[in-house]
Gaussian input, Z-matrix of N, CA and C with variables (Angstrom, degrees):
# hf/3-21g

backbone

0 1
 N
 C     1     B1
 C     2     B2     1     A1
 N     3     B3     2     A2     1     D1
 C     4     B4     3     A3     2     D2
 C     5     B5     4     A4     3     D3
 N     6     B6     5     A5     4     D4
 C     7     B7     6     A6     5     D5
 C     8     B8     7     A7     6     D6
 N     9     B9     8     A8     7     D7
 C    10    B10     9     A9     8     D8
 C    11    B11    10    A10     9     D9
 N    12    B12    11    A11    10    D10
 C    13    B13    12    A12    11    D11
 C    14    B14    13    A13    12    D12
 N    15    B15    14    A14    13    D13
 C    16    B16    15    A15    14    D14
 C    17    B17    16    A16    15    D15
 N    18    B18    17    A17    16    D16
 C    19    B19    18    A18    17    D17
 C    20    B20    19    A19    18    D18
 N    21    B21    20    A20    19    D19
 C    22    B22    21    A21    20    D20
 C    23    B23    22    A22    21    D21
 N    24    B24    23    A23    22    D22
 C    25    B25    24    A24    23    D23
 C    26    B26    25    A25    24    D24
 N    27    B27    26    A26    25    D25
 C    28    B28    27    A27    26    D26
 C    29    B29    28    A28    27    D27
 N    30    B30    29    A29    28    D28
 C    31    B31    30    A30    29    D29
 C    32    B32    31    A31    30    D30
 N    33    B33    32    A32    31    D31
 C    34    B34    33    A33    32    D32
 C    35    B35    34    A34    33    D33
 N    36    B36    35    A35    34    D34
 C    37    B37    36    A36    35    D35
 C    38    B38    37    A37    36    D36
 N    39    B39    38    A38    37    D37
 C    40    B40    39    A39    38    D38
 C    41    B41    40    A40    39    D39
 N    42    B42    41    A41    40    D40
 C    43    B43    42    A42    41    D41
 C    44    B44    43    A43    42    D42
 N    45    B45    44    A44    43    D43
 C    46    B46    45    A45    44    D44
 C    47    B47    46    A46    45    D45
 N    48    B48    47    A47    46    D46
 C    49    B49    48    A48    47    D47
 C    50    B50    49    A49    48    D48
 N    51    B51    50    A50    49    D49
 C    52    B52    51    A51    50    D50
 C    53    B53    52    A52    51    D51
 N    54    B54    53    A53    52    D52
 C    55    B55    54    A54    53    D53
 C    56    B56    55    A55    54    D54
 N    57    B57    56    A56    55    D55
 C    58    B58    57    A57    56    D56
 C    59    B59    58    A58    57    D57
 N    60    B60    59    A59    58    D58
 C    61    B61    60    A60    59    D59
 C    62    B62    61    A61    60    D60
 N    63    B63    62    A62    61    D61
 C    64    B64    63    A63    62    D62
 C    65    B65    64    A64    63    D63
 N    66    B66    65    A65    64    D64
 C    67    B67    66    A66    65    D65
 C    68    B68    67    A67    66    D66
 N    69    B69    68    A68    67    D67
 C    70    B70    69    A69    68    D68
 C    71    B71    70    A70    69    D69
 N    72    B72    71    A71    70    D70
 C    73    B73    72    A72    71    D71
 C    74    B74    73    A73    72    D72
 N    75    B75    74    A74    73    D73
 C    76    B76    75    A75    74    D74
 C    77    B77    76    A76    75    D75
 N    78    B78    77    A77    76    D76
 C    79    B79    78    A78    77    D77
 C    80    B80    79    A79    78    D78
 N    81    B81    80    A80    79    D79
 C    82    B82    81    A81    80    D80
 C    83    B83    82    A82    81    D81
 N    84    B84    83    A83    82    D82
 C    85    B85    84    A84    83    D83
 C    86    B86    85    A85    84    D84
 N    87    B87    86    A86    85    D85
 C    88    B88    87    A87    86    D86
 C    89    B89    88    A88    87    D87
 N    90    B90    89    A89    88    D88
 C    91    B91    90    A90    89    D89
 C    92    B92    91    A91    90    D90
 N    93    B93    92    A92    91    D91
 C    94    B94    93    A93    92    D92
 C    95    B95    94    A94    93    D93
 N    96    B96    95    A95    94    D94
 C    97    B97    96    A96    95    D95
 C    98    B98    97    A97    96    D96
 N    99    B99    98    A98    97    D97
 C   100   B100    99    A99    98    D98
 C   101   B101   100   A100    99    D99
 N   102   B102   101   A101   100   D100
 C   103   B103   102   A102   101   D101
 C   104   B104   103   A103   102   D102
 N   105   B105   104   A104   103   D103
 C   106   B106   105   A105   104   D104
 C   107   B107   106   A106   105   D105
 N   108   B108   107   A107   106   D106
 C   109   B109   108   A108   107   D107
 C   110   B110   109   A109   108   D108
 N   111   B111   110   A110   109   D109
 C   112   B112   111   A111   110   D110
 C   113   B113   112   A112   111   D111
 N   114   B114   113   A113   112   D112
 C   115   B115   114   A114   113   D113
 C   116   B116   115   A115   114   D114
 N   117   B117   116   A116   115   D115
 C   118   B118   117   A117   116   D116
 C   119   B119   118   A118   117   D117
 N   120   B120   119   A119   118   D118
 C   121   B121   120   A120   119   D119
 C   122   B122   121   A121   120   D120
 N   123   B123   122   A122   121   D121
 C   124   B124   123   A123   122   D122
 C   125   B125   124   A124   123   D123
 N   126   B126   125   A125   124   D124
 C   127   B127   126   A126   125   D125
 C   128   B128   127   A127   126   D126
 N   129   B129   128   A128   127   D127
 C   130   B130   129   A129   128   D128
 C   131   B131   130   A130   129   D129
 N   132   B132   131   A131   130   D130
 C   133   B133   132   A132   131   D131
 C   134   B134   133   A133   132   D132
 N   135   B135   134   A134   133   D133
 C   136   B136   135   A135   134   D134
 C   137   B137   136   A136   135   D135
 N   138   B138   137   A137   136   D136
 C   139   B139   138   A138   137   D137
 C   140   B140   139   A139   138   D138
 N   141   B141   140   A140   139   D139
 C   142   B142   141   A141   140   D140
 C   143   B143   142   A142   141   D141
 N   144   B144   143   A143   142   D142
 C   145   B145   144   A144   143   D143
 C   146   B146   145   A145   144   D144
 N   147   B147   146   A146   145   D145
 C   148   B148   147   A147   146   D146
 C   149   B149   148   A148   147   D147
 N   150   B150   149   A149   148   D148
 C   151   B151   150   A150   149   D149
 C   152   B152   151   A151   150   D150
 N   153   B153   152   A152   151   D151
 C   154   B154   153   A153   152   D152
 C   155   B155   154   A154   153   D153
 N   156   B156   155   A155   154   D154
 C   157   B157   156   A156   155   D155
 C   158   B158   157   A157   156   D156
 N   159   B159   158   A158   157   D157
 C   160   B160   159   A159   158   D158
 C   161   B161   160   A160   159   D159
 N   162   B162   161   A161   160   D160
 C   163   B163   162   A162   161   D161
 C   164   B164   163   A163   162   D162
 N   165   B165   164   A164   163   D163
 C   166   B166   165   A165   164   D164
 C   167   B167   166   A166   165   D165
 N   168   B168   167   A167   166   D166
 C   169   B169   168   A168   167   D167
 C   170   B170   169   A169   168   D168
 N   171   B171   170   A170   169   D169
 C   172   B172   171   A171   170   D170
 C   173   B173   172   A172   171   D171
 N   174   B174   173   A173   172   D172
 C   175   B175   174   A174   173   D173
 C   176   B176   175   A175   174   D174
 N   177   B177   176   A176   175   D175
 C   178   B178   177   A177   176   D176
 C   179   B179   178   A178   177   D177
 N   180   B180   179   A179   178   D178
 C   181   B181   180   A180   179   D179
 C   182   B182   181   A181   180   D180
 N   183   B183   182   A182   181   D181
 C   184   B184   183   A183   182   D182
 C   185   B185   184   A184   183   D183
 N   186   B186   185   A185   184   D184
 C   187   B187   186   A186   185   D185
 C   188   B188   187   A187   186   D186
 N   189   B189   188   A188   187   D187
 C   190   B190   189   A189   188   D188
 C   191   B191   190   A190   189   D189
 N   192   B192   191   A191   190   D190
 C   193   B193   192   A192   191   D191
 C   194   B194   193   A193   192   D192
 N   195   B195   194   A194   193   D193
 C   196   B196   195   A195   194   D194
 C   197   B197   196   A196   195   D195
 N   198   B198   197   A197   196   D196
 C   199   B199   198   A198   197   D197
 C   200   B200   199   A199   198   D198
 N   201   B201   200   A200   199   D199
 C   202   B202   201   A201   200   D200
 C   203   B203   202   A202   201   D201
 N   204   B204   203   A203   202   D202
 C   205   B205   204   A204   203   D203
 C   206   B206   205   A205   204   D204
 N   207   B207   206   A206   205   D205
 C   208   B208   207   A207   206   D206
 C   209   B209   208   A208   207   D207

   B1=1.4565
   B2=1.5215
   B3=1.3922
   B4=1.6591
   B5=1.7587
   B6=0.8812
   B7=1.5108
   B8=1.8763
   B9=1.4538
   B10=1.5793
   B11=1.4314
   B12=0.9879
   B13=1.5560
   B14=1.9186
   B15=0.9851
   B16=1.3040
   B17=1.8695
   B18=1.4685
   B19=1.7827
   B20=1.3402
   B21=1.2433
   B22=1.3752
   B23=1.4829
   B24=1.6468
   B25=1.0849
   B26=2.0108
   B27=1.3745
   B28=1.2299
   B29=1.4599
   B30=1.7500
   B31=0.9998
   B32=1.5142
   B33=1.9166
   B34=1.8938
   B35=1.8668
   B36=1.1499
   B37=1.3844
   B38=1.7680
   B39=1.3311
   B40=1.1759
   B41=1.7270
   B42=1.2364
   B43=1.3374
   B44=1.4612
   B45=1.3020
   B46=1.1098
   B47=1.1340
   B48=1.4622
   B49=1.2681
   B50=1.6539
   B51=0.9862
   B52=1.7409
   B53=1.7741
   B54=0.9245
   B55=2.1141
   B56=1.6154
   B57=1.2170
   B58=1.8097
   B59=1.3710
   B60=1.2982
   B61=1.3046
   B62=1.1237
   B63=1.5306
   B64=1.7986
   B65=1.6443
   B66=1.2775
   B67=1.8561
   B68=1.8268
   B69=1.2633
   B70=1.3628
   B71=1.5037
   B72=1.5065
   B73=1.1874
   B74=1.8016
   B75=1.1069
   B76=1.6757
   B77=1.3436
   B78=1.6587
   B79=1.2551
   B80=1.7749
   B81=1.2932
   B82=1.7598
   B83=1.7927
   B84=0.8157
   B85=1.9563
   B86=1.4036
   B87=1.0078
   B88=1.4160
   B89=1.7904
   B90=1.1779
   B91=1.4200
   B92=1.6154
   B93=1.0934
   B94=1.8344
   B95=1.6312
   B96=1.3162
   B97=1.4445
   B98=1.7749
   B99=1.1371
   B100=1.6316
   B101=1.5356
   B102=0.9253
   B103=1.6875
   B104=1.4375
   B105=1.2668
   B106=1.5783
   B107=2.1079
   B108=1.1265
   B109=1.2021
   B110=1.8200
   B111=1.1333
   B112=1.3051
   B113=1.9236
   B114=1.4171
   B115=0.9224
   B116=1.7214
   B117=1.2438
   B118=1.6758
   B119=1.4070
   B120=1.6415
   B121=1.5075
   B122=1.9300
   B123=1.4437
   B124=1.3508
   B125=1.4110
   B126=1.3734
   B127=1.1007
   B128=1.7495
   B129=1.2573
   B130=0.8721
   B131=1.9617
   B132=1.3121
   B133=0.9752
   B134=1.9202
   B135=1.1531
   B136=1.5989
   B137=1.8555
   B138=1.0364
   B139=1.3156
   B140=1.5566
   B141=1.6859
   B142=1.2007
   B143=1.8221
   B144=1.8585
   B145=1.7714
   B146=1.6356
   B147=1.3837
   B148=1.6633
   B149=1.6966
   B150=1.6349
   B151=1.5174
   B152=1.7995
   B153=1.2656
   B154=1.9948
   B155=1.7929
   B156=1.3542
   B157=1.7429
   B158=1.3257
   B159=1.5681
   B160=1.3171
   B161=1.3196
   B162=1.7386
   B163=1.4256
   B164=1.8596
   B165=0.9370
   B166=1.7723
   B167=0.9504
   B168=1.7175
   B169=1.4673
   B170=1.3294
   B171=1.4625
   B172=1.7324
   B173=1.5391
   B174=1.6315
   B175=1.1109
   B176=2.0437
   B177=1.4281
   B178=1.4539
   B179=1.3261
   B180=1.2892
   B181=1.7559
   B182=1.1684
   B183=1.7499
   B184=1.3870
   B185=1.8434
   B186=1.1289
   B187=1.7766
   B188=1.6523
   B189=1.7339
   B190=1.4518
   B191=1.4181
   B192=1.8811
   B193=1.3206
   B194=1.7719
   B195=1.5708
   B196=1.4604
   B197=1.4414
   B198=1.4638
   B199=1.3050
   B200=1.1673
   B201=1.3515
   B202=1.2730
   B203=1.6361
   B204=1.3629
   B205=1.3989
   B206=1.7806
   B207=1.9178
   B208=1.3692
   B209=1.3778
   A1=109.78
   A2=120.82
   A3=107.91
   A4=116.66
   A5=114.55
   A6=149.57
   A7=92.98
   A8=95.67
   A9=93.70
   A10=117.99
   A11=119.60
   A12=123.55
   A13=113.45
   A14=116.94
   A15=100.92
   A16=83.43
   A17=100.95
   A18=124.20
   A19=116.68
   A20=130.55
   A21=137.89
   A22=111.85
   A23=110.53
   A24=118.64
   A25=117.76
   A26=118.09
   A27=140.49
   A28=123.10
   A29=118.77
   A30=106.96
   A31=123.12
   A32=103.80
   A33=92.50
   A34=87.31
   A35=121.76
   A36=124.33
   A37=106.94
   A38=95.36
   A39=111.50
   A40=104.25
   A41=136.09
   A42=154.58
   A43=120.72
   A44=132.33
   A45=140.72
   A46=141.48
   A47=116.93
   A48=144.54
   A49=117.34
   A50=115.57
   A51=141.86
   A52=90.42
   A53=103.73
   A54=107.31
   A55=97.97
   A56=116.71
   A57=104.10
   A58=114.47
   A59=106.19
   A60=107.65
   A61=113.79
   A62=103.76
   A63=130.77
   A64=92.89
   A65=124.58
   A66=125.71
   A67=90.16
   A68=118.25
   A69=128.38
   A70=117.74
   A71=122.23
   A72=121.45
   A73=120.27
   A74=102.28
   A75=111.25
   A76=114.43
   A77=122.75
   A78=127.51
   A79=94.09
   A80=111.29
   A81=106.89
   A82=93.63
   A83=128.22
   A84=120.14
   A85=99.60
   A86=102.73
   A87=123.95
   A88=106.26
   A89=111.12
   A90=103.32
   A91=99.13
   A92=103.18
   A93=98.67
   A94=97.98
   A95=112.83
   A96=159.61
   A97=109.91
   A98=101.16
   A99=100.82
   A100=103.80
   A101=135.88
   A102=135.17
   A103=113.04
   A104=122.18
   A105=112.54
   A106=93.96
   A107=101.01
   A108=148.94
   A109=113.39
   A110=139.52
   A111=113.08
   A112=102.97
   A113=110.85
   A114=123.35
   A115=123.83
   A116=94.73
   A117=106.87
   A118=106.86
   A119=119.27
   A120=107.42
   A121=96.99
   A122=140.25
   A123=120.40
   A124=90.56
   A125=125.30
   A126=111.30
   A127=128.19
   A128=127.60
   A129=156.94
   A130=125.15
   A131=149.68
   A132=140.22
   A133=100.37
   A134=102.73
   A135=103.83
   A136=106.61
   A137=122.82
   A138=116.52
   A139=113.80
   A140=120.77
   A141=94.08
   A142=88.44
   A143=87.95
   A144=83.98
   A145=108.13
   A146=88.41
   A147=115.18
   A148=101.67
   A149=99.04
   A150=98.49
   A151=107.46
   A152=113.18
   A153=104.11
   A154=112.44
   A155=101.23
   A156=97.02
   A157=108.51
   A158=124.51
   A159=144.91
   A160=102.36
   A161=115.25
   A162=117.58
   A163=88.16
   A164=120.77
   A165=109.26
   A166=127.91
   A167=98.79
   A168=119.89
   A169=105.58
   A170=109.57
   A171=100.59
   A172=112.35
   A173=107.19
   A174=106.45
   A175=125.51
   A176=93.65
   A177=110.42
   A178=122.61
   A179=115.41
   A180=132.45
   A181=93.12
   A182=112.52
   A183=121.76
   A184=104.88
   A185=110.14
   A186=121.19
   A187=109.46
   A188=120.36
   A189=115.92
   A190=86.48
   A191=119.78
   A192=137.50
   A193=99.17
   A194=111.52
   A195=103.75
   A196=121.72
   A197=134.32
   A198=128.88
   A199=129.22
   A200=128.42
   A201=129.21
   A202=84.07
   A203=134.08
   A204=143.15
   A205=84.97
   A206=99.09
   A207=92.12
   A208=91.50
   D1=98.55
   D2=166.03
   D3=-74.11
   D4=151.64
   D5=-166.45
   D6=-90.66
   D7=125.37
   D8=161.64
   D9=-134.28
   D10=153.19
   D11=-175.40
   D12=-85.76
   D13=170.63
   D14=163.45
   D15=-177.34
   D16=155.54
   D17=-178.69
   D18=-103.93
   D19=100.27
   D20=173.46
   D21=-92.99
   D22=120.39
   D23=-170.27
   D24=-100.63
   D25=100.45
   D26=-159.96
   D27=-88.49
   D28=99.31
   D29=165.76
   D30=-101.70
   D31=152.94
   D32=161.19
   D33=116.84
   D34=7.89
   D35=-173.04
   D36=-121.48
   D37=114.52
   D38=-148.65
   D39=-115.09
   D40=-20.42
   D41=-173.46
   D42=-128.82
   D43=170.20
   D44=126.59
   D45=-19.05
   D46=-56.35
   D47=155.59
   D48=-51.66
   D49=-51.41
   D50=153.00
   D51=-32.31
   D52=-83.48
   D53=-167.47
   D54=-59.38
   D55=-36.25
   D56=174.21
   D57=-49.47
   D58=-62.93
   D59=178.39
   D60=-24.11
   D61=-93.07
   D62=-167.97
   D63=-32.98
   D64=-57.61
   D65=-156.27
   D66=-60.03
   D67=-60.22
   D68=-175.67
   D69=-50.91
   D70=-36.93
   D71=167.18
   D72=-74.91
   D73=-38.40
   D74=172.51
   D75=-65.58
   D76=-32.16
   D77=-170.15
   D78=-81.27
   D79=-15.04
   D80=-170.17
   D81=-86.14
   D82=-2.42
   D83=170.03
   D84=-67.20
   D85=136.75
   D86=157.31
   D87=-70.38
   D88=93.72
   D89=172.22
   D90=136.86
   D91=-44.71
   D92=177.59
   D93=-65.02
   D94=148.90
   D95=-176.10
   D96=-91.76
   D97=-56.23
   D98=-153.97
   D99=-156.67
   D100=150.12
   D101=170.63
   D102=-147.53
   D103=80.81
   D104=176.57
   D105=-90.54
   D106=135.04
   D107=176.04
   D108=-87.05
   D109=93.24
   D110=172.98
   D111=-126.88
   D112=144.33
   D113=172.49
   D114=-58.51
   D115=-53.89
   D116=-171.81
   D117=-53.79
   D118=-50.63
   D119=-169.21
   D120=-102.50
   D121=-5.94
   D122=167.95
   D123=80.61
   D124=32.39
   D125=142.90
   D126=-142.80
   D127=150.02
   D128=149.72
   D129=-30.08
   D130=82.69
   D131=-164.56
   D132=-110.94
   D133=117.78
   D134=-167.20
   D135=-113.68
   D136=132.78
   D137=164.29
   D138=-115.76
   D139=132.90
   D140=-167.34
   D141=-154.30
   D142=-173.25
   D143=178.18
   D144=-121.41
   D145=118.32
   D146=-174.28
   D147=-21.50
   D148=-69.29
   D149=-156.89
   D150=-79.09
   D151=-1.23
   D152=162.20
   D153=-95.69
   D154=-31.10
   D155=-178.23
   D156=-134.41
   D157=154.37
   D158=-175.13
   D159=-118.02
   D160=145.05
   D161=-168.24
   D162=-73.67
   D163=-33.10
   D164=178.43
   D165=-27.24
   D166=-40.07
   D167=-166.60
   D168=-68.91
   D169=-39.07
   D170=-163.40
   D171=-105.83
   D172=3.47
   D173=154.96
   D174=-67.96
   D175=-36.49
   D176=156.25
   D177=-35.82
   D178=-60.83
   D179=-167.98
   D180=-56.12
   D181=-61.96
   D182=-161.11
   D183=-58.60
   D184=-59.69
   D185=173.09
   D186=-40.85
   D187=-17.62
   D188=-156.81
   D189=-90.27
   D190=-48.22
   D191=-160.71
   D192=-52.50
   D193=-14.74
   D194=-154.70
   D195=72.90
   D196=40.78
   D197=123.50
   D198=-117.55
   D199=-177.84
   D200=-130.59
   D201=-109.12
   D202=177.54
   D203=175.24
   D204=-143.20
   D205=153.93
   D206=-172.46
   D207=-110.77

């Protein structure tokens, strides 16, 4: 199974606490790998495995937390 990355671009995150979230909810997929979270640029860097999770999915998580995906 290769691993692919993909960049989710995050608005409405305003803290530290803000990127915990999002990293903590993405890291809860079954299938994501890795979730760095960064504040400064609002985005999201995900590594994950194609055939257990879909970026849909974690656009979801992110949409559940209450922020926006661009």
């Amino acid at each position: 199974m290769a691993e692919k990355k993909v960049t989710i671009l995050i608005e409405g995150m305003h803290c530290n606490h803000c990127t915990a979230a999002v990293a903590d909810g993405l890291k809860k997929l079954n299938g994501v790998k890795s979730a760095d979270v960064l504040l400064t640029t609002g985005k999201a860097k995900v590594v994950y495995d194609p055939d257990a999770v879909k970026p849909d999915a974690m656009v979801k998580v992110i949409r559940d937390l209450g922020y926006n995906v661009k």
